[in-house]
PyMOL Python script that loads the backbone (N, CA, C, O; Angstrom):
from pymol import cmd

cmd.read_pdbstr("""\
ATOM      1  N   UNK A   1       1.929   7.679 -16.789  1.00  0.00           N
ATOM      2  CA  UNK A   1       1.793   6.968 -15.534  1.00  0.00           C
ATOM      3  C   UNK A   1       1.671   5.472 -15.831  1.00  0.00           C
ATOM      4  O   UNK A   1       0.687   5.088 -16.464  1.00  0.00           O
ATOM      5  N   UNK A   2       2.796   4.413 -15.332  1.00  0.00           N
ATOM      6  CA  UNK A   2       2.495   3.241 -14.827  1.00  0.00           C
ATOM      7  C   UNK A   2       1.599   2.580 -14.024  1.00  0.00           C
ATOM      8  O   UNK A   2       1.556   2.806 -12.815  1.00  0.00           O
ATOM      9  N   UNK A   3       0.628   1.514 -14.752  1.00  0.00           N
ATOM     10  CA  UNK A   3      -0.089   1.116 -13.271  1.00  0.00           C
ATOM     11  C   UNK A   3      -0.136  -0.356 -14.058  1.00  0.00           C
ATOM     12  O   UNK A   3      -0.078  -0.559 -15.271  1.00  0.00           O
ATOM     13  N   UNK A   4      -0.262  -1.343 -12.937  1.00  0.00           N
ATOM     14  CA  UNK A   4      -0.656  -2.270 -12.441  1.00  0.00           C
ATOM     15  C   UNK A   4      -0.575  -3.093 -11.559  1.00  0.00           C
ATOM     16  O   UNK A   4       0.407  -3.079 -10.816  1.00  0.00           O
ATOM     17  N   UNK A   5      -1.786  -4.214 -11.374  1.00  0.00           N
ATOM     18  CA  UNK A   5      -2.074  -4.760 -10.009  1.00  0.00           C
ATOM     19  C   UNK A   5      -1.297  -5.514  -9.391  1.00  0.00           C
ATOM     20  O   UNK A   5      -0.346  -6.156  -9.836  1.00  0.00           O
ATOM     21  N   UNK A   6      -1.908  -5.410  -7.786  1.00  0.00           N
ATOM     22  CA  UNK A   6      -0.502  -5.178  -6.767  1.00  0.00           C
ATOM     23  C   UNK A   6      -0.973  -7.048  -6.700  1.00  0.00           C
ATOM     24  O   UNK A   6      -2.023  -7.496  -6.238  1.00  0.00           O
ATOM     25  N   UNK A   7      -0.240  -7.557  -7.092  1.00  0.00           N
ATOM     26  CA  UNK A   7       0.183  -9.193  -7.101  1.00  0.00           C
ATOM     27  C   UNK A   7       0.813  -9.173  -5.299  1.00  0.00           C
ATOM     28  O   UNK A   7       1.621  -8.444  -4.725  1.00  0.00           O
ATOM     29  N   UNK A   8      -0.246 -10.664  -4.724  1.00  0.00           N
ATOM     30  CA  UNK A   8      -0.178 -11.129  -4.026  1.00  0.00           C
ATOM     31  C   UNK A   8       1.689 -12.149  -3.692  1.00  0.00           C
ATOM     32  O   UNK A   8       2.083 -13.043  -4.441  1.00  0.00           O
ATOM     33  N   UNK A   9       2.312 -11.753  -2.692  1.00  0.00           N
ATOM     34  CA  UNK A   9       3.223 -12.545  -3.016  1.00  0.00           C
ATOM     35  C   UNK A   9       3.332 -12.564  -0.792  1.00  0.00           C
ATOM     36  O   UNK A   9       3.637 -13.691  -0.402  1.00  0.00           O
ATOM     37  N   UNK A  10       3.191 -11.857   0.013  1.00  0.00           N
ATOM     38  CA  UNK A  10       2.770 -12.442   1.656  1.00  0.00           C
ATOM     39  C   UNK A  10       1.444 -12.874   1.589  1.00  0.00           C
ATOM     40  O   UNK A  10       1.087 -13.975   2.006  1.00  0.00           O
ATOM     41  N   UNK A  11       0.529 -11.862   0.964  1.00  0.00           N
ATOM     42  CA  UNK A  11      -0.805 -12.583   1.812  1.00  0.00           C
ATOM     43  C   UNK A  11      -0.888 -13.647   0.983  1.00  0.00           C
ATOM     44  O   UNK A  11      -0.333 -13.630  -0.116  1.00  0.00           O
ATOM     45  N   UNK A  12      -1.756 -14.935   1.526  1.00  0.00           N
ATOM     46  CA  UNK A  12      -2.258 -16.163   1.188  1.00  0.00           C
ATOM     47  C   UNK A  12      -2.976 -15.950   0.117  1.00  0.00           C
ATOM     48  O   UNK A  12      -2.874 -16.845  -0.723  1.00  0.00           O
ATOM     49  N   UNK A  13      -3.813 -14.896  -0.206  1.00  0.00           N
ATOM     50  CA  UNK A  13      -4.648 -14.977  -1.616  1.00  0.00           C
ATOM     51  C   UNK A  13      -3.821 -15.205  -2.838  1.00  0.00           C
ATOM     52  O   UNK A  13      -2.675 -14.763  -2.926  1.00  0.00           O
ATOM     53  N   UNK A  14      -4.344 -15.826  -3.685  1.00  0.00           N
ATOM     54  CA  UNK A  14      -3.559 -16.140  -5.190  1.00  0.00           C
ATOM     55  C   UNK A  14      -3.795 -14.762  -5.949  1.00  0.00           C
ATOM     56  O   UNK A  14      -3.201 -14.445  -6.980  1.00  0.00           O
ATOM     57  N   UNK A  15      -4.741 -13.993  -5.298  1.00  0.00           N
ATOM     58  CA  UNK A  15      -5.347 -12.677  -6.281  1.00  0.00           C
ATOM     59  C   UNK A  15      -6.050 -11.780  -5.347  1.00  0.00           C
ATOM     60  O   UNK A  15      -6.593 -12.076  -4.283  1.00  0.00           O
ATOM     61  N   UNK A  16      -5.906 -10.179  -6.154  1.00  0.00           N
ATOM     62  CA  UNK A  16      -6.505  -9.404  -5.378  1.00  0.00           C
ATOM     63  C   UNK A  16      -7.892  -8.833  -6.473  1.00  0.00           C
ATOM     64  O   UNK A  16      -8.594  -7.855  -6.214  1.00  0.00           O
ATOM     65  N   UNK A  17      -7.993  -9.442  -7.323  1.00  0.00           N
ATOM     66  CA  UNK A  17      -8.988  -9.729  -8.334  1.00  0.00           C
ATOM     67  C   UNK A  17      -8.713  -7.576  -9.144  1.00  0.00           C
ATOM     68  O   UNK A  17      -9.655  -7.028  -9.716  1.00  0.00           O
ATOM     69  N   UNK A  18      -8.153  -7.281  -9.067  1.00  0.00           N
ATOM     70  CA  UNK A  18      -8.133  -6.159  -9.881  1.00  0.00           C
ATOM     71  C   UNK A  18      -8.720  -4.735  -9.026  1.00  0.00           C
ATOM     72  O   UNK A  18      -9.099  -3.690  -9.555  1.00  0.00           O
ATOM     73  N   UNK A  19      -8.654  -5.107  -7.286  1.00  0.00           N
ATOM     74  CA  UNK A  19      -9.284  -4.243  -6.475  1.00  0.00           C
ATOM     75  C   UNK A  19      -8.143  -3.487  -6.112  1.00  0.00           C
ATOM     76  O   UNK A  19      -8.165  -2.402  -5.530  1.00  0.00           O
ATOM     77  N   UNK A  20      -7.049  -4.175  -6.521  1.00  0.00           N
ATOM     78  CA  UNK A  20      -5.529  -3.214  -5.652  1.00  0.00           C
ATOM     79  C   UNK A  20      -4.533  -2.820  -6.739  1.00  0.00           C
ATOM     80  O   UNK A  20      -3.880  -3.801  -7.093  1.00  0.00           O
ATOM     81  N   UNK A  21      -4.217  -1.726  -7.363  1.00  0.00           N
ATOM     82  CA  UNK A  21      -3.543  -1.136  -8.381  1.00  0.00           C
ATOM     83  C   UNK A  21      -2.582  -0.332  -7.995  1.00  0.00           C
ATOM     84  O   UNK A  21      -2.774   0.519  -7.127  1.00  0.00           O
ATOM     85  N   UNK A  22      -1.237  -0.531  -8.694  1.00  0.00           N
ATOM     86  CA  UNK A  22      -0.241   0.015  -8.510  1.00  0.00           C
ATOM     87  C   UNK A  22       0.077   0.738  -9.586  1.00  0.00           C
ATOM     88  O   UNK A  22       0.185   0.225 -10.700  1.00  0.00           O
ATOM     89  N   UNK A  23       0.344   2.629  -9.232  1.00  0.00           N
ATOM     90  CA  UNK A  23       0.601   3.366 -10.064  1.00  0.00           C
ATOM     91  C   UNK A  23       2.037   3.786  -9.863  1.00  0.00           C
ATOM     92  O   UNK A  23       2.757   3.804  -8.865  1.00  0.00           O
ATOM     93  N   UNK A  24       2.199   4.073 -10.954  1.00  0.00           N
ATOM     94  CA  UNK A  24       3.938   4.975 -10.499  1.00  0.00           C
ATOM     95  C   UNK A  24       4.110   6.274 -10.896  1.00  0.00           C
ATOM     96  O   UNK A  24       3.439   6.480 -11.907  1.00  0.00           O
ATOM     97  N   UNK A  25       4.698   7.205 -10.547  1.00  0.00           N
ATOM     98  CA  UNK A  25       4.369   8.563 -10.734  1.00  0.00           C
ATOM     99  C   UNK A  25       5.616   9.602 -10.102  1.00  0.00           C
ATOM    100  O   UNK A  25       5.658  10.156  -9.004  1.00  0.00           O
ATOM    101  N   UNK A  26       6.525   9.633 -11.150  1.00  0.00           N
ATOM    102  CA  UNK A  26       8.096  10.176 -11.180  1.00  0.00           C
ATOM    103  C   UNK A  26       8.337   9.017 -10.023  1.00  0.00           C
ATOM    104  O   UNK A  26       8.153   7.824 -10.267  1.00  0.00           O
ATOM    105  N   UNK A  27       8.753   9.490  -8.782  1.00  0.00           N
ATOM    106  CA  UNK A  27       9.517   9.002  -8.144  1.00  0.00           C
ATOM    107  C   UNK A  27       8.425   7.727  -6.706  1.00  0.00           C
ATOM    108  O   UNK A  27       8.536   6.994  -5.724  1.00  0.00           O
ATOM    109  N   UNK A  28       7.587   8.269  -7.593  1.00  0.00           N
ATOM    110  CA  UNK A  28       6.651   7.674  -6.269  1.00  0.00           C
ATOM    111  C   UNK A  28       5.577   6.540  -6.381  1.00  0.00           C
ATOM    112  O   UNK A  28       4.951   6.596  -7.439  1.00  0.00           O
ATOM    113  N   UNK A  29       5.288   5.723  -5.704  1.00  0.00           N
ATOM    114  CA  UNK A  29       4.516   4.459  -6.118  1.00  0.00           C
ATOM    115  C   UNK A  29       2.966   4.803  -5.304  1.00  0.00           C
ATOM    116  O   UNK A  29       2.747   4.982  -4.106  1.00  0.00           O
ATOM    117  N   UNK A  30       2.364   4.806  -6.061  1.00  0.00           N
ATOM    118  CA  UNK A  30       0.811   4.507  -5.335  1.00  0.00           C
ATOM    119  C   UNK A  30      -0.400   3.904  -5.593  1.00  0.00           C
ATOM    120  O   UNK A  30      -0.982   3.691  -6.656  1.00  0.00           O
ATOM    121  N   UNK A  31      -0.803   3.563  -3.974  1.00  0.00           N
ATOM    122  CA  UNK A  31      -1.523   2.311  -3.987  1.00  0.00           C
ATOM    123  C   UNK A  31      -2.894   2.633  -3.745  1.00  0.00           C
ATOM    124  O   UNK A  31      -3.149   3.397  -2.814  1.00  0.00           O
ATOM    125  N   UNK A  32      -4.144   1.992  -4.697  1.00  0.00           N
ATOM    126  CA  UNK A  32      -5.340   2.360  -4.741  1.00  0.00           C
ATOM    127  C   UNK A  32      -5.893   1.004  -4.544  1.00  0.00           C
ATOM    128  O   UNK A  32      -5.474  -0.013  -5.096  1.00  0.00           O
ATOM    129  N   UNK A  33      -6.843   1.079  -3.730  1.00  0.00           N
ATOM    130  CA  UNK A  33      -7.775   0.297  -3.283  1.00  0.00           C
ATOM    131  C   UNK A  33      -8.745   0.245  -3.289  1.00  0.00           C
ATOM    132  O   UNK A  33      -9.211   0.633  -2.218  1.00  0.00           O
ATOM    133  N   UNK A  34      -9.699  -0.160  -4.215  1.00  0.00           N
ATOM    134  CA  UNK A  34     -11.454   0.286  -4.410  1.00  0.00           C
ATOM    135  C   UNK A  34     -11.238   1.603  -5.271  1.00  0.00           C
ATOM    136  O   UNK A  34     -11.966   2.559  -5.006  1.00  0.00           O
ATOM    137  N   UNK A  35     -10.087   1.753  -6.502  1.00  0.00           N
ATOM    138  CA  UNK A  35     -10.131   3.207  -6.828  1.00  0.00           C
ATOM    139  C   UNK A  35      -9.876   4.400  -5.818  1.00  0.00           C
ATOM    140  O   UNK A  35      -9.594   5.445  -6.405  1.00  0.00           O
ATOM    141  N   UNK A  36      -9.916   4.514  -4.112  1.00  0.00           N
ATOM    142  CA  UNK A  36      -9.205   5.239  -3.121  1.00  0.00           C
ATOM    143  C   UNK A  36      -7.931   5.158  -3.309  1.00  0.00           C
ATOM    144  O   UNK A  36      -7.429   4.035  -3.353  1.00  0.00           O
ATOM    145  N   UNK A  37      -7.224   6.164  -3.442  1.00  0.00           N
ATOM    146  CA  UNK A  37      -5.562   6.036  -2.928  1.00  0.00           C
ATOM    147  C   UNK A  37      -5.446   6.212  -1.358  1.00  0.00           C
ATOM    148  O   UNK A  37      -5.853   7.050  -0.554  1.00  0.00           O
ATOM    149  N   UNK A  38      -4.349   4.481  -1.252  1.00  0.00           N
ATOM    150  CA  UNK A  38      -4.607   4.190   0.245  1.00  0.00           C
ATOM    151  C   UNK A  38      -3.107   4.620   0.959  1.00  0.00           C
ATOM    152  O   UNK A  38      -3.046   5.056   2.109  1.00  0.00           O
ATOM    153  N   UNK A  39      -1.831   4.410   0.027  1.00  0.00           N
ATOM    154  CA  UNK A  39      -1.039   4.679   0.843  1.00  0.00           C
ATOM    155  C   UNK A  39      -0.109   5.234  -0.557  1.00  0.00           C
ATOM    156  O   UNK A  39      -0.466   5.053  -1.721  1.00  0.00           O
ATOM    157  N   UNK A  40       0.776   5.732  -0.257  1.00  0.00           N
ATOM    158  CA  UNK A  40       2.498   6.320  -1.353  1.00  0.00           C
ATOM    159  C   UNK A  40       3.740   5.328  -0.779  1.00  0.00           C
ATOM    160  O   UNK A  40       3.726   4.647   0.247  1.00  0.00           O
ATOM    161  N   UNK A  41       4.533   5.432  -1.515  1.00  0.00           N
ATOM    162  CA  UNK A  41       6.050   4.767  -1.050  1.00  0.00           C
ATOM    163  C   UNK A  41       6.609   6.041  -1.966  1.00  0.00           C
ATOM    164  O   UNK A  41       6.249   6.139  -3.140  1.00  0.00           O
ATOM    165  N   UNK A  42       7.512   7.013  -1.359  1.00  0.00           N
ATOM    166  CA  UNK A  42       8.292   7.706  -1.931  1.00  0.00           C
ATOM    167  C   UNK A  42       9.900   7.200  -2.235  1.00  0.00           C
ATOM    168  O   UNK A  42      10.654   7.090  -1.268  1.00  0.00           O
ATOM    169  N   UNK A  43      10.270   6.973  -3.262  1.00  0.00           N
ATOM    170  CA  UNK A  43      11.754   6.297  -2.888  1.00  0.00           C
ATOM    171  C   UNK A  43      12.390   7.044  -2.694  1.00  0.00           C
ATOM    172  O   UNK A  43      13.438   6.756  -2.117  1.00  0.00           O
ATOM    173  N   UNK A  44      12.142   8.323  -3.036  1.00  0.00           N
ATOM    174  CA  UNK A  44      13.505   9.465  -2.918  1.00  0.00           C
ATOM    175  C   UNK A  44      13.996   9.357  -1.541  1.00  0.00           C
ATOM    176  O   UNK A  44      15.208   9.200  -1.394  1.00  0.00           O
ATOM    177  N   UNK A  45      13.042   9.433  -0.245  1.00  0.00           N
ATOM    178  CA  UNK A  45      12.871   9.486   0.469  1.00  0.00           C
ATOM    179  C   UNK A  45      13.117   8.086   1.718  1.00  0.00           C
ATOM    180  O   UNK A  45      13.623   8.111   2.840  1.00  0.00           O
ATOM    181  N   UNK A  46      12.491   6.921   0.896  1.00  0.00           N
ATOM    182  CA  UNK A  46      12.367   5.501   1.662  1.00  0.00           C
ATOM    183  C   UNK A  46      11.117   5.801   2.633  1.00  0.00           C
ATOM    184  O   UNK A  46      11.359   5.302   3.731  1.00  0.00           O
ATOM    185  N   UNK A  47      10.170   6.288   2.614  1.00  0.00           N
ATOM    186  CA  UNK A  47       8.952   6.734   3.249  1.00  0.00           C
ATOM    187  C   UNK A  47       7.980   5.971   2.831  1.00  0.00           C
ATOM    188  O   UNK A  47       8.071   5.598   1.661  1.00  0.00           O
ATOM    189  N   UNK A  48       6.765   5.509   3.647  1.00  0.00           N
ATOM    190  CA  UNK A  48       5.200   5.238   2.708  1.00  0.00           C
ATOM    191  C   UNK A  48       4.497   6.301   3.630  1.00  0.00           C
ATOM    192  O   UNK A  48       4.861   6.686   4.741  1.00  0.00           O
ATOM    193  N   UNK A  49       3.368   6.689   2.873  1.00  0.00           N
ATOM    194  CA  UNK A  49       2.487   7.668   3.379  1.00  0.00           C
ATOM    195  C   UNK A  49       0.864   6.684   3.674  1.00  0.00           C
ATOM    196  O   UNK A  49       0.109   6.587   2.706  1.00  0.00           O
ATOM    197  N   UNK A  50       0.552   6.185   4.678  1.00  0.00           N
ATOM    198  CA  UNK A  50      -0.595   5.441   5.359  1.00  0.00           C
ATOM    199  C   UNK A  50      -1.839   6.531   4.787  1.00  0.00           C
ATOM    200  O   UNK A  50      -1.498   7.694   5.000  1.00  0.00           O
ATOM    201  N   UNK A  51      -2.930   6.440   4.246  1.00  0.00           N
ATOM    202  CA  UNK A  51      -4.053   7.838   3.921  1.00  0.00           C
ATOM    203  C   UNK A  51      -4.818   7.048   4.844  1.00  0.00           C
ATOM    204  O   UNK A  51      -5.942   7.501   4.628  1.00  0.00           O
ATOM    205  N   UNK A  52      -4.980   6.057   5.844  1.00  0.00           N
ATOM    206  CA  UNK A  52      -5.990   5.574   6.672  1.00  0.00           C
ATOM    207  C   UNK A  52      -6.659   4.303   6.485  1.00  0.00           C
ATOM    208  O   UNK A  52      -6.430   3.549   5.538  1.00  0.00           O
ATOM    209  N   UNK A  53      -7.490   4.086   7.411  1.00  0.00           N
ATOM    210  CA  UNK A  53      -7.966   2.672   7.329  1.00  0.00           C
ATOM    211  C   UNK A  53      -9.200   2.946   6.819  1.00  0.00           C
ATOM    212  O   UNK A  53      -9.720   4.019   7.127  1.00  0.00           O
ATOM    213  N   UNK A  54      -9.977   1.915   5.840  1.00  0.00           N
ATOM    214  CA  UNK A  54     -11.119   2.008   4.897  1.00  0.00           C
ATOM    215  C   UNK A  54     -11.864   0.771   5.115  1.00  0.00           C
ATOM    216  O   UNK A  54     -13.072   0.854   4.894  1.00  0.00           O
ATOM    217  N   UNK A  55     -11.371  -0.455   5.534  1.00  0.00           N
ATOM    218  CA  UNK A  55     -11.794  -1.671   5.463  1.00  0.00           C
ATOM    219  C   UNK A  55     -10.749  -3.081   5.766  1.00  0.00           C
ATOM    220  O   UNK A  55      -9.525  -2.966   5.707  1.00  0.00           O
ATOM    221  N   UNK A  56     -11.114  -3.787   5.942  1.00  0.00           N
ATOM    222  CA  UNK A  56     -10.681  -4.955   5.718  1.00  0.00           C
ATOM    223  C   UNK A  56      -9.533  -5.394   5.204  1.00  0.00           C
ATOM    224  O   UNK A  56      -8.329  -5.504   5.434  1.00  0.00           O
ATOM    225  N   UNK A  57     -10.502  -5.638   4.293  1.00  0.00           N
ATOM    226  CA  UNK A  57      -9.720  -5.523   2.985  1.00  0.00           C
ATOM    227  C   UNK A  57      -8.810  -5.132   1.945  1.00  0.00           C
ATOM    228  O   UNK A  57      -8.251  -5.805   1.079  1.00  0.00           O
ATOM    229  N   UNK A  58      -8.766  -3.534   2.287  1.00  0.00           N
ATOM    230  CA  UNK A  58      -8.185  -2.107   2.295  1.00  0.00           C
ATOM    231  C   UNK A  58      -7.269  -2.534   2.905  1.00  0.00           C
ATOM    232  O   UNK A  58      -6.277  -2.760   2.212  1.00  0.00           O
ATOM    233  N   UNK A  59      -7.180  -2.755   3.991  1.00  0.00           N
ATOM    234  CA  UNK A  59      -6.127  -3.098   5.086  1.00  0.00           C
ATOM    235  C   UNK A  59      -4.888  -4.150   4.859  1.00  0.00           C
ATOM    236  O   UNK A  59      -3.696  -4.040   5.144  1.00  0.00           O
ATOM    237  N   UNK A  60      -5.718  -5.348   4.157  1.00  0.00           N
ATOM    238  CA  UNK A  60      -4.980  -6.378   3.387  1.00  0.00           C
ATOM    239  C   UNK A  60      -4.343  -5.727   2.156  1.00  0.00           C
ATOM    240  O   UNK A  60      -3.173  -6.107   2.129  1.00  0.00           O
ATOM    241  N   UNK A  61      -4.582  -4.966   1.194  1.00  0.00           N
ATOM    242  CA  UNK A  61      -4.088  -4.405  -0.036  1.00  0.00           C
ATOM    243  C   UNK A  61      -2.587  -3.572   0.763  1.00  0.00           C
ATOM    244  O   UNK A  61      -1.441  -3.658   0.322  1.00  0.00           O
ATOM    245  N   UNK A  62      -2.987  -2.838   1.939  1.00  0.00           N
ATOM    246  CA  UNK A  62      -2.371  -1.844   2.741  1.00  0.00           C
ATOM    247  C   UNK A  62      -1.040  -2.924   2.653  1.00  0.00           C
ATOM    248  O   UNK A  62      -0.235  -3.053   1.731  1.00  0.00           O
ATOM    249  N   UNK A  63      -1.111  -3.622   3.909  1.00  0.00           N
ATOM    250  CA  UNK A  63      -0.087  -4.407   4.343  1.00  0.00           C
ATOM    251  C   UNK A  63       0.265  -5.445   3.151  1.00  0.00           C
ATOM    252  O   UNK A  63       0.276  -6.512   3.765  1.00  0.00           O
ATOM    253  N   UNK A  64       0.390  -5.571   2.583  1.00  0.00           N
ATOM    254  CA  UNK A  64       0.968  -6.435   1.175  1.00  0.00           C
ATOM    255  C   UNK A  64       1.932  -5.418   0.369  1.00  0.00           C
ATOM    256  O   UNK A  64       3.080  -5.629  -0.023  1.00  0.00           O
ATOM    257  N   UNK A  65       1.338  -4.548   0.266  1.00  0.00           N
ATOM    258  CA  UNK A  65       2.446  -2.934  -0.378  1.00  0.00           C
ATOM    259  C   UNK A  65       3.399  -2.519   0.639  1.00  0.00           C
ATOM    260  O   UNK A  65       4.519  -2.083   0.368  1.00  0.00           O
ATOM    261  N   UNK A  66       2.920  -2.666   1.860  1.00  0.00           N
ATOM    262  CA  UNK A  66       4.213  -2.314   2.903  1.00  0.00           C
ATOM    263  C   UNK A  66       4.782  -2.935   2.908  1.00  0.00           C
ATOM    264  O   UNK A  66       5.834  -2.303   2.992  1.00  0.00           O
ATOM    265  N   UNK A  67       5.226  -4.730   2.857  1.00  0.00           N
ATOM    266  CA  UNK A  67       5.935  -5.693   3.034  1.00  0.00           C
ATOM    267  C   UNK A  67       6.555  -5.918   1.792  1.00  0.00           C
ATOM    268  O   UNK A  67       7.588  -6.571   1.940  1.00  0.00           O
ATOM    269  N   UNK A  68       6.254  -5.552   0.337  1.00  0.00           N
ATOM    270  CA  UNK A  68       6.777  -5.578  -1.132  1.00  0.00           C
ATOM    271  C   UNK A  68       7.954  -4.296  -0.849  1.00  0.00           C
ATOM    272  O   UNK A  68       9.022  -4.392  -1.454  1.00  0.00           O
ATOM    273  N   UNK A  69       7.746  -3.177   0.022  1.00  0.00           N
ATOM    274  CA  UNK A  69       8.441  -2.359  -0.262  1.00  0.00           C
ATOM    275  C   UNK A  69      10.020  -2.302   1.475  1.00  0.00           C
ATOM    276  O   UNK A  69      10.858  -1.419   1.658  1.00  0.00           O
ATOM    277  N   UNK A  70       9.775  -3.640   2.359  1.00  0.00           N
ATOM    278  CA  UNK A  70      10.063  -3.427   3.372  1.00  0.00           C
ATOM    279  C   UNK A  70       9.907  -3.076   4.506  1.00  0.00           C
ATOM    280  O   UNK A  70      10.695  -2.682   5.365  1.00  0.00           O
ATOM    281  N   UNK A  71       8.604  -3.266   4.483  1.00  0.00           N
ATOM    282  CA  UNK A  71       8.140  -2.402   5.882  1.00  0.00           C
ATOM    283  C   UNK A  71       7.470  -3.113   6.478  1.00  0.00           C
ATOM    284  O   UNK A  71       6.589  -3.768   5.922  1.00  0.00           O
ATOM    285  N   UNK A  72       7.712  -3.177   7.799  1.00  0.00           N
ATOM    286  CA  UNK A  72       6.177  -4.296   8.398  1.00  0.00           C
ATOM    287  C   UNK A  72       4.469  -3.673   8.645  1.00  0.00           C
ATOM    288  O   UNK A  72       3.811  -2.649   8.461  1.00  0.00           O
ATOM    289  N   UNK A  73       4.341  -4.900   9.119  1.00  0.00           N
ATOM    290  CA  UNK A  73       3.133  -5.085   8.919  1.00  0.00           C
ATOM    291  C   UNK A  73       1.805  -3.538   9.844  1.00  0.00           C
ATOM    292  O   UNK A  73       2.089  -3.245  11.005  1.00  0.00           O
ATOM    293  N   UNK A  74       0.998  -3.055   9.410  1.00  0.00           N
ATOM    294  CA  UNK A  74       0.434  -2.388  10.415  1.00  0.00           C
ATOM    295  C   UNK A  74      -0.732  -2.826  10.520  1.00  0.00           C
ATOM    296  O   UNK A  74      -1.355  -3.284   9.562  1.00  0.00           O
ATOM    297  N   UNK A  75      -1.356  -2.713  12.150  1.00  0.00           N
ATOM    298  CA  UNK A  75      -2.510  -2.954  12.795  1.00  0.00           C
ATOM    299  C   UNK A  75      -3.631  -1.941  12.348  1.00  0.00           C
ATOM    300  O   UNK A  75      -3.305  -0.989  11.638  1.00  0.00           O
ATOM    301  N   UNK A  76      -5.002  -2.122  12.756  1.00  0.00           N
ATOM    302  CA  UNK A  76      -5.848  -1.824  12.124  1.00  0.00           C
ATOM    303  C   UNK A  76      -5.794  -0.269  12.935  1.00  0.00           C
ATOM    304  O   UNK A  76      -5.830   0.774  12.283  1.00  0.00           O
ATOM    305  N   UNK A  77      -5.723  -0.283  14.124  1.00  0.00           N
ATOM    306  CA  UNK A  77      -4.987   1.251  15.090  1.00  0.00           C
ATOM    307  C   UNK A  77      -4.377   1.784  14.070  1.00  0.00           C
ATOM    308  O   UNK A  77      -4.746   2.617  13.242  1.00  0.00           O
ATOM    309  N   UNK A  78      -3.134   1.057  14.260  1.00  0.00           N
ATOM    310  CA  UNK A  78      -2.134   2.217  13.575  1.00  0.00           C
ATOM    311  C   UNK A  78      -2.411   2.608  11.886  1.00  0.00           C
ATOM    312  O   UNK A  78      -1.806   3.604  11.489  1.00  0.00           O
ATOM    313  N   UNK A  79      -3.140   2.003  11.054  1.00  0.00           N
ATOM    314  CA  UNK A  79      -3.493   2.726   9.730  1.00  0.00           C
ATOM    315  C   UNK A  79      -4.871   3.309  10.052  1.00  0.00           C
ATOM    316  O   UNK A  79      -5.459   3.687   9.039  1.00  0.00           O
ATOM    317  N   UNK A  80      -5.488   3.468  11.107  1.00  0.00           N
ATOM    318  CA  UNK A  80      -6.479   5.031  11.498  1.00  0.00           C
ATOM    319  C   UNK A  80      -5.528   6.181  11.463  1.00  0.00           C
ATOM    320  O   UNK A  80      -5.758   7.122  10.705  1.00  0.00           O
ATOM    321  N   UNK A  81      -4.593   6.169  12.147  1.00  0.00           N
ATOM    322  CA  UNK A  81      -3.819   7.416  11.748  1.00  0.00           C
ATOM    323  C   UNK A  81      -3.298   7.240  10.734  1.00  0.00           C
ATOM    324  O   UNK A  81      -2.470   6.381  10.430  1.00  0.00           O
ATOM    325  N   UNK A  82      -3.822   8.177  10.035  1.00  0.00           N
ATOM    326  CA  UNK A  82      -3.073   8.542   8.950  1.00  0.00           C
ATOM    327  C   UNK A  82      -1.550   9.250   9.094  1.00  0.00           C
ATOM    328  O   UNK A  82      -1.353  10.316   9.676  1.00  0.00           O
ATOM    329  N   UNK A  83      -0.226   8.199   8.258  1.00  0.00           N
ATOM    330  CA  UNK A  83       0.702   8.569   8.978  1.00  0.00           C
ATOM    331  C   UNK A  83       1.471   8.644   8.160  1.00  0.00           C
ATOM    332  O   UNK A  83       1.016   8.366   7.050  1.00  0.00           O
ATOM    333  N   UNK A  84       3.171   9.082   8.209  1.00  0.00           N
ATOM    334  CA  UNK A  84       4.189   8.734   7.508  1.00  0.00           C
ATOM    335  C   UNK A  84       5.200   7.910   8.204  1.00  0.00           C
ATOM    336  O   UNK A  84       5.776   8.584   9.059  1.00  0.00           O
ATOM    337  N   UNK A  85       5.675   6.528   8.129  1.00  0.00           N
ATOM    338  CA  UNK A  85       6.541   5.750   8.191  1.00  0.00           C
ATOM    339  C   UNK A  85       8.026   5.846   7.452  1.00  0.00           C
ATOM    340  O   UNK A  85       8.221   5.483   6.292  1.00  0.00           O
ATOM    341  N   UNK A  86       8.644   6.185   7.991  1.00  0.00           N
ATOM    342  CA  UNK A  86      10.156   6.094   7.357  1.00  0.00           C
ATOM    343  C   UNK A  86      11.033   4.495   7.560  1.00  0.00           C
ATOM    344  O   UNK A  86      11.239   3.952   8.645  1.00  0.00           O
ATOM    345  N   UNK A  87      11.373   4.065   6.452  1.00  0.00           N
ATOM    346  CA  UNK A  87      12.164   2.798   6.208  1.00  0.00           C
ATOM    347  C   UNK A  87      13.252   2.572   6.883  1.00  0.00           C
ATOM    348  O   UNK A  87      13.634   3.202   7.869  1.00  0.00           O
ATOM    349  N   UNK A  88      13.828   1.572   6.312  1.00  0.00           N
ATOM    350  CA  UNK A  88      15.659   1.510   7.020  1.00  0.00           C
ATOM    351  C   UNK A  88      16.520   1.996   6.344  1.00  0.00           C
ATOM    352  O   UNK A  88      17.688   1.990   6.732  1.00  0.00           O
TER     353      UNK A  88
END
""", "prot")
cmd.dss("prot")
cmd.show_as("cartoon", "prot")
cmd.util.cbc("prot")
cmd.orient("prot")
């Protein structure tokens, strides 16, 4: 397994100080936040899998991985449901 941290390149922070980690795993990318896995990007597929809203912050790690992979942005509503999003 591949991992490392999910580098700031929309949000304004220069750093996510080592709180947001990117693993890779056969075909699939996932994103941990506080050590929680918060969301998947399947490529086979073009899917991310949302596991819910946790925080803030969480939320910021959230939406920075959706926008690296194409996807916009989600509200603090819509990552309570835990969901699956399909790409373009």
């Amino acid at each position: 397994m591949n991992e490392k941290q999910l580098i700031p390149k929309y949000d304004n922070r220069n750093s996510f100080y080592g709180k947001a980690i990117i693993k890779k795993e056969d075909n699939k990318v996932l994103l941990y936040s506080y050590n929680t896995l918060v969301a998947i990007y399947d490529h086979n597929n073009n899917t991310m899998t949302i596991k819910g809203w946790f925080s803030s912050t969480t939320a910021r790690h959230i939406n920075e991985f959706l926008q690296q992979y194409g996807f916009d942005e989600l509200t603090t509503k819509e990552m309570e449901k835990s969901q699956l999003i399909e790409g373009c």
